[in-house]
C-alpha angles and dihedrals in degrees: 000000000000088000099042077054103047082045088061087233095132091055093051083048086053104050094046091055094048092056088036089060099031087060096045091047088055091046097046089054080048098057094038081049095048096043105037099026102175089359100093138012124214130155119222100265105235087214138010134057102261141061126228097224117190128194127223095225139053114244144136116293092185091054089051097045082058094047085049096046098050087046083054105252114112123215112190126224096240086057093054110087116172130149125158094284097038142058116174154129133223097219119195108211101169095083099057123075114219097281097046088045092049094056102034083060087041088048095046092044088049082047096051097041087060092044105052093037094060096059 
C-alpha cells in the first residue's frame, strides 16, 4: 500500500474518478432536465453521488416503484421519500455509465407518465 502511495497511483485514481463523476453527474441533470422538463426540480448535488429529485405534483410513489419495476428499473424503498407536502427520490447516478443512465431516466419518465396519467 506504502508503495501504491509513494508511486502517486492513488492520486491519478482519484482524479479520474473526480472528472469521471463530475461528467456523469452533468449528464445525468441533462438527461432529468430533458426528460421531466417542469416536472421536477433538483439541484446538482456539489458533493455526493445522488440527486434529491422532487416532483411538482403529488402522486403515489409506491404506484410508480411498481411501474418502474415491471418496466425493469428498480427504485428502492429507502430511496422513496413522500408526506403531504413532498414527493421525491433520492437517485444515484455514479454507478451507471451513459447508456444505462439514459434508459434508467427514460424508464422512470415512461414509468411516471403512466403513473400519474392514470390518477
Amino acid at each position: 500500500m506504502g508503495e501504491i502511495i509513494h508511486q502517486g497511483d492513488i492520486f491519478r485514481y482519484q482524479r479520474k474518478f473526480q472528472k469521471i463523476v463530475a461528467e456523469r453527474k452533468d449528464l445525468f441533470a441533462q438527461l432529468l432536465q430533458g426528460n421531466f422538463e417542469n416536472k421536477v426540480t433538483f439541484e446538482v448535488p456539489v458533493s455526493g453521488l445522488a440527486f434529491w429529485t422532487r416532483f411538482n405534483v403529488s402522486f403515489s410513489l409506491t404506484s410508480l416503484q411498481e411501474k418502474a419495476k415491471g418496466k425493469g428499473l428498480l427504485l428502492p424503498s429507502n430511496c422513496l421519500y413522500q408526506n403531504r407536502t413532498v414527493t421525491a427520490l433520492r437517485l444515484g447516478f455514479a454507478h451507471l455509465d451513459e447508456k444505462d443512465m439514459c434508459d434508467a431516466v427514460s424508464l422512470l419518465h415512461e414509468a411516471y407518465q403512466e403513473t400519474v396519467g392514470a390518477r
